[in-house]
C-alpha positions as CSV (number, residue, x, y, z in Angstrom):
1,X,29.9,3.0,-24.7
2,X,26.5,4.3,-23.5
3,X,25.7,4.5,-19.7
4,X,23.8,1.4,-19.5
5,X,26.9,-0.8,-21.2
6,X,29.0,0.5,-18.7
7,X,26.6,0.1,-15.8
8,X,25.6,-3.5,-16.9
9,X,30.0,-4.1,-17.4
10,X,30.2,-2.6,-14.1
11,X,27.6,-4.7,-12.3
12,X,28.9,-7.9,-13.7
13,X,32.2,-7.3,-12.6
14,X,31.1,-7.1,-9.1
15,X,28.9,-10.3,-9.5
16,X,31.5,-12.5,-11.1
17,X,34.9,-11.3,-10.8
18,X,34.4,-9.4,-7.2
19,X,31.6,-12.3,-6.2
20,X,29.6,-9.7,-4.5
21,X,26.0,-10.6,-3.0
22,X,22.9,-9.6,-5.2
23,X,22.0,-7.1,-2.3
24,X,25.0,-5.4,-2.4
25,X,25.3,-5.4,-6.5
26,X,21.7,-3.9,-6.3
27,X,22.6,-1.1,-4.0
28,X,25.7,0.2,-6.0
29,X,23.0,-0.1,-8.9
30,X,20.8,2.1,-7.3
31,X,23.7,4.7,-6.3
32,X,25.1,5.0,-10.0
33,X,21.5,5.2,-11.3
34,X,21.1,8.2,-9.0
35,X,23.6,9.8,-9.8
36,X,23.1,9.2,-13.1
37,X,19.7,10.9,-13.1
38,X,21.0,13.9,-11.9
39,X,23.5,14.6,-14.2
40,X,20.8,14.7,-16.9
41,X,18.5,16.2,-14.8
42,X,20.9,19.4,-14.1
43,X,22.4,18.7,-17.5
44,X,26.1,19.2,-16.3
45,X,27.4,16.2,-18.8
46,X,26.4,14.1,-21.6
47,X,26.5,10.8,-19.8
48,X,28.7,9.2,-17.0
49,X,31.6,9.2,-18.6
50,X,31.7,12.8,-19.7
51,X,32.4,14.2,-16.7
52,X,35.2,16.9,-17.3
53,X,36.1,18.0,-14.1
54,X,35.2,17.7,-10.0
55,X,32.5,20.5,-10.0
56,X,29.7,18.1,-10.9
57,X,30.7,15.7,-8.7
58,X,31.1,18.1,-5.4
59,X,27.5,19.3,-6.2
60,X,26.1,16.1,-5.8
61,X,27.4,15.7,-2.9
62,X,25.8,19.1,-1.6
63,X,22.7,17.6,-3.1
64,X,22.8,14.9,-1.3
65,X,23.6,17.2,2.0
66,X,20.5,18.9,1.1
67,X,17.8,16.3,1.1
68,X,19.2,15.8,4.9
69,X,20.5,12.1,4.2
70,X,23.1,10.8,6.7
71,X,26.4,10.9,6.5
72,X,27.0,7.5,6.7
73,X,24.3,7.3,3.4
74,X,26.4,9.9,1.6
75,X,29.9,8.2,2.4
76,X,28.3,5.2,1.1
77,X,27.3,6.6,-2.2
78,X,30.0,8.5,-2.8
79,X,32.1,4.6,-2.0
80,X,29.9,3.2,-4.8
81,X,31.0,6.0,-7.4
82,X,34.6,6.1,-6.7
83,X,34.7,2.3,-7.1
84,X,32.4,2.9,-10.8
85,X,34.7,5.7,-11.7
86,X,37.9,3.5,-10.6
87,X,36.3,0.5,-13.2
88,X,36.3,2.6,-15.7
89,X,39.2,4.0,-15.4
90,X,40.8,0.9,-15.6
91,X,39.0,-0.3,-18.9
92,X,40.7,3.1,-20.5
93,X,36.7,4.5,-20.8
94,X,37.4,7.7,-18.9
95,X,40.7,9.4,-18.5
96,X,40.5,10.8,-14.0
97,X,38.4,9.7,-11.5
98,X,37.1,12.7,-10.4
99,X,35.5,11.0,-7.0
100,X,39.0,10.7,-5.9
101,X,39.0,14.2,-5.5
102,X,35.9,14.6,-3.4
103,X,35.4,14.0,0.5
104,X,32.6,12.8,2.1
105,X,31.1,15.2,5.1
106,X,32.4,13.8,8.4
107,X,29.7,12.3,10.8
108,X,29.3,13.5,13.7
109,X,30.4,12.5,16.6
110,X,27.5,10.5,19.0
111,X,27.7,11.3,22.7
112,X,28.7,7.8,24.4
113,X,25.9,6.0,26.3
114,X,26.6,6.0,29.8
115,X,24.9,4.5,32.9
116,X,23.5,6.4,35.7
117,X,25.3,6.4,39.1
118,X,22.3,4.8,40.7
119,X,22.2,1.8,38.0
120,X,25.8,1.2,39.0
121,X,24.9,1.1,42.4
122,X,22.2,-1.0,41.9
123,X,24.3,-3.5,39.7
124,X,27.1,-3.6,42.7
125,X,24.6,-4.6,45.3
126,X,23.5,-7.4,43.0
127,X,26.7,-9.3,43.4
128,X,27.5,-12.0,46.4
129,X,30.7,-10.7,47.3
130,X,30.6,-14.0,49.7
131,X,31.0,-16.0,46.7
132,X,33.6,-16.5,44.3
133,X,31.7,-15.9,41.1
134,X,30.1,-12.7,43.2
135,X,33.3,-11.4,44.2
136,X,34.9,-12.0,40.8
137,X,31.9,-9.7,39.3
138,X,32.1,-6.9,42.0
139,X,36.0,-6.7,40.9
140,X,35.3,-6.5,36.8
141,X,32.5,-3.6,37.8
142,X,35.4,-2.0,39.9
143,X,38.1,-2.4,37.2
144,X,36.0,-1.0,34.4
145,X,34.2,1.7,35.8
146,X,37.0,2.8,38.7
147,X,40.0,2.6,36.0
148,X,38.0,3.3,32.7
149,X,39.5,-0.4,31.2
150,X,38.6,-1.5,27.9
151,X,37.3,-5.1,28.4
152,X,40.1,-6.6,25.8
153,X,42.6,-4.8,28.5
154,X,40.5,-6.0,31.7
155,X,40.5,-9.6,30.1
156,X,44.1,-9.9,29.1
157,X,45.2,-8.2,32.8
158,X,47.2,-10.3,34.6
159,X,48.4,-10.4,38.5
160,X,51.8,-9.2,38.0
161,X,50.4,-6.0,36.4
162,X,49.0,-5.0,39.9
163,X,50.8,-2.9,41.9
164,X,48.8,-2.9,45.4
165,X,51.7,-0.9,47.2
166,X,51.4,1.6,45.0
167,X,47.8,1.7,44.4
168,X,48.2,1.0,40.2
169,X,47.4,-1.3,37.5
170,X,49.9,-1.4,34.3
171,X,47.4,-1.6,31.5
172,X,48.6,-3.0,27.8
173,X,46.5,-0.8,25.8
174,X,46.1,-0.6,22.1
175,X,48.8,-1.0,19.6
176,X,51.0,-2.1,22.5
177,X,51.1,1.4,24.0
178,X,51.1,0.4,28.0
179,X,49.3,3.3,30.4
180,X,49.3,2.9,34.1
181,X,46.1,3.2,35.9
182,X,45.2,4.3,39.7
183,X,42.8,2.2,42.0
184,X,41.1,3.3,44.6
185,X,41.8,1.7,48.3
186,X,38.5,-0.6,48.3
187,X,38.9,-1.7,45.3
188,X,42.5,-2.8,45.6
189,X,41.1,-4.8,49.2
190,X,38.8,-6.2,46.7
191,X,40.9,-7.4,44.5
192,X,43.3,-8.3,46.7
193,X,40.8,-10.5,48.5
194,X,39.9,-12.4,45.3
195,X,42.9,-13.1,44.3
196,X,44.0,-14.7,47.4
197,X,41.1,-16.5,47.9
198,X,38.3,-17.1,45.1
199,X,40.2,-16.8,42.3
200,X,42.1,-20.1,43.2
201,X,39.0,-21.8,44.1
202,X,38.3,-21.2,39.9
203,X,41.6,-21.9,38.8
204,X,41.1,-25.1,40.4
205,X,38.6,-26.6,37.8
206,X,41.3,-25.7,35.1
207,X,43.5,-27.3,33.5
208,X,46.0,-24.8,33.2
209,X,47.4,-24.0,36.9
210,X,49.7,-21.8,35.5
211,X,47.0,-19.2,34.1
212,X,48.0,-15.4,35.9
213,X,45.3,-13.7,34.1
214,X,43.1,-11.7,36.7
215,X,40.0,-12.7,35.7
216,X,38.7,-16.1,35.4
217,X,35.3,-17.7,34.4
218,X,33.0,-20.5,36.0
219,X,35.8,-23.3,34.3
220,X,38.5,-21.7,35.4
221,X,39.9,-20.3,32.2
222,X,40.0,-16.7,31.4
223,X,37.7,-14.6,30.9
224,X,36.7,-12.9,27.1
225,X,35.0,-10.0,26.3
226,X,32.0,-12.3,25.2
227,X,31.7,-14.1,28.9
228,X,32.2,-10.4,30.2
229,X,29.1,-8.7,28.5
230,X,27.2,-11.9,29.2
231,X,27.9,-11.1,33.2
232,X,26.7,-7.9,32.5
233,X,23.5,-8.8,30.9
234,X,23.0,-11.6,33.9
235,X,23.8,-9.0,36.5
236,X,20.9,-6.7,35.1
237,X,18.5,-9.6,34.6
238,X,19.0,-10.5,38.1
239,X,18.1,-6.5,39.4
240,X,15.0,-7.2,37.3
241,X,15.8,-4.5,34.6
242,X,16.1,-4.6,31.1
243,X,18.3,-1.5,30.0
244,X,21.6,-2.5,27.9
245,X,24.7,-2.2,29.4
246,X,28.1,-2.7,27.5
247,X,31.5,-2.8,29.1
248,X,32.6,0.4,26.8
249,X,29.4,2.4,28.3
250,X,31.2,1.6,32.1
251,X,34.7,3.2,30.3
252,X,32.3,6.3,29.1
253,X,31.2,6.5,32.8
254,X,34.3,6.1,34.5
255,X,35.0,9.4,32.1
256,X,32.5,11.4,32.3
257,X,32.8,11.1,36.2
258,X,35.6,12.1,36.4
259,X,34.8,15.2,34.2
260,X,31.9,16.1,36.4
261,X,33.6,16.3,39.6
262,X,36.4,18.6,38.1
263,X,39.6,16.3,36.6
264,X,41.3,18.3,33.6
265,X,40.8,16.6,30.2
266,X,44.8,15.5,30.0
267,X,44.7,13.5,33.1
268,X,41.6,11.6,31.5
269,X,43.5,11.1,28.5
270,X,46.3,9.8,30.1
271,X,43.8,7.1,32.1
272,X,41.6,6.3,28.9
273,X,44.6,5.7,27.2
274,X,43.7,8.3,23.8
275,X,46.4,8.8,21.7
276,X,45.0,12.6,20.6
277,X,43.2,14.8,22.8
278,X,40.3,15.2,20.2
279,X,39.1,11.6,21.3
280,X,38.7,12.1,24.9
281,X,37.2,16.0,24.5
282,X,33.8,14.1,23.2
283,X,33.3,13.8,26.7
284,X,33.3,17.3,27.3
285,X,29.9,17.9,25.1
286,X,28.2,15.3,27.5
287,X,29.1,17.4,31.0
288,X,28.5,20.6,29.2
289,X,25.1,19.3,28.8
290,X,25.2,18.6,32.5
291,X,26.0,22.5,33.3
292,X,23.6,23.3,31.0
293,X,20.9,21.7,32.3
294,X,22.3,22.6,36.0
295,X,22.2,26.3,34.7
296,X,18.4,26.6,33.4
297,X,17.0,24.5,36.4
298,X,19.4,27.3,38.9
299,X,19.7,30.9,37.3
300,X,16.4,33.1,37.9
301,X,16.2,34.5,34.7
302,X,16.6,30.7,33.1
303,X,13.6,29.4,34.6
304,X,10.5,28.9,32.6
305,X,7.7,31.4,33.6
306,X,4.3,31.4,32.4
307,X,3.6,34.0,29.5
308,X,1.6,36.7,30.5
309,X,-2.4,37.1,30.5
């Protein structure tokens, strides 16, 4: 079987047996054919299913590497092979799948978005605190970026979690793995305050009086993460601004602040709730940029001077 039989037995696979869209049967078209043309460009093989061994197949991916493509692009590529070389494989028209051998280069990491101290401040002011929907939006900006909460935890967090004696919030975390959390004194007042008071002003347009989740919307039912980044998106329409703001980029905050000001990495691990200490050291590269900055703006010799006449 010549390459374009086992393309064209390949592609109709995916159409009819896999039911894959048209867009997606075209792109794994356009990966094989790729590949295809640079086998016979650098003459390594007869055809696709000639390959003897793994070489050919890790130099395309340094190809690849060299034409500066992302890694994303490449992992995607490489997906579309492995699943060609797995086909035929199966239909007994090559004996290895050499792709299987092969990794993709690892993306990197991004930086997280964060917000600035001074939009946080600014999104604070925003809220009625004399109100019950104003109060109840102080206390999710408090929860997320004072305790670093993902917004599935600050949504599920109910009132028996809180510990206002003892200045703590147990958080149920990610594969059930519970963490405990440490407020801050306003921000336990605050929440104290609305739970006494507002928050049973909400519960009482529901139907469910026995609800003990924290955090309740407009109808009295709890919140999701949905109704949260809407909030969020109202609270910055009402400064006037128009900058995105996710609940994750207050956890990123929370972290990074925390970093800044001089807490160890394993005590923000512990809050954040990261199983390995890789996770949370992305954090590290943002306040490193922070000293860096701090550094050439500070040190004599760091400073910018104009070039000589």
């Amino acid at each position: 079987m010549n390459d374009e039989e086992a393309i064209a037995k390949f592609l109709d696979y995916l159409a009819n047996i896999k039911n894959y869209s048209s867009h997606t049967v075209i792109s794994y078209h356009k990966d094989i054919n790729e590949f295809k043309d640079f086998i016979h460009q650098e003459r390594m093989a007869a055809g696709l299913s000639q390959i003897r061994n793994n070489r050919i197949c890790k130099n395309y991916i340094s190809y690849l590497s060299s034409q500066n493509l992302a890694s994303t692009s490449i992992s995607r590529k490489l997906s579309s092979l492995r699943s060609f070389y797995d086909f035929l494989l199966k239909n007994g028209d090559v004996k290895t799948n050499f792709f299987d051998e092969v990794e993709a280069p690892k993306a990197p990491k991004r930086l997280p978005k964060m917000i600035k101290e001074n939009e946080i401040d600014m999104l604070f002011s925003i809220c009625d605190q004399n109100t019950p929907l104003g109060l109840r939006n102080y206390c999710i900006i408090e929860v997320l970026y004072g305790c670093g909460l993902r917004v599935s935890e600050l949504c599920n967090l109910e009132i028996k979690d809180i510990d206002f004696n003892e200045y703590t919030i147990l958080v149920h975390g990610k594969g059930s793995k519970d963490r405990v959390v440490i407020m801050y004194e306003q921000m336990a007042d605050d929440l104290r305050r609305y739970i006494s008071t507002f928050r049973l002003d909400l519960l009482y347009l529901s139907k469910d009086q026995k609800n003990r989740t924290v955090f309740l919307n407009k109808n009295g039912t709890s919140l999701t993460p949905r109704g949260v980044r809407v909030i969020l998106n109202k609270l910055i329409a009402d400064c006037g601004e128009s900058f995105h703001l996710s609940p994750h980029m207050l956890r990123h905050s929370f972290a990074t602040a925390l970093l800044n000001r001089g807490a160890d990495l394993r005590s923000v691990q512990e809050l954040l709730g990261h199983e390995n200490l890789s996770t949370t050291q992305i954090y590290t590269h943002v306040t490193f940029e922070n000293v860096k900055k701090s550094y050439e703006l500070s040190h004599p010799r760091a400073q910018k001077k104009d070039p000589k006449p």
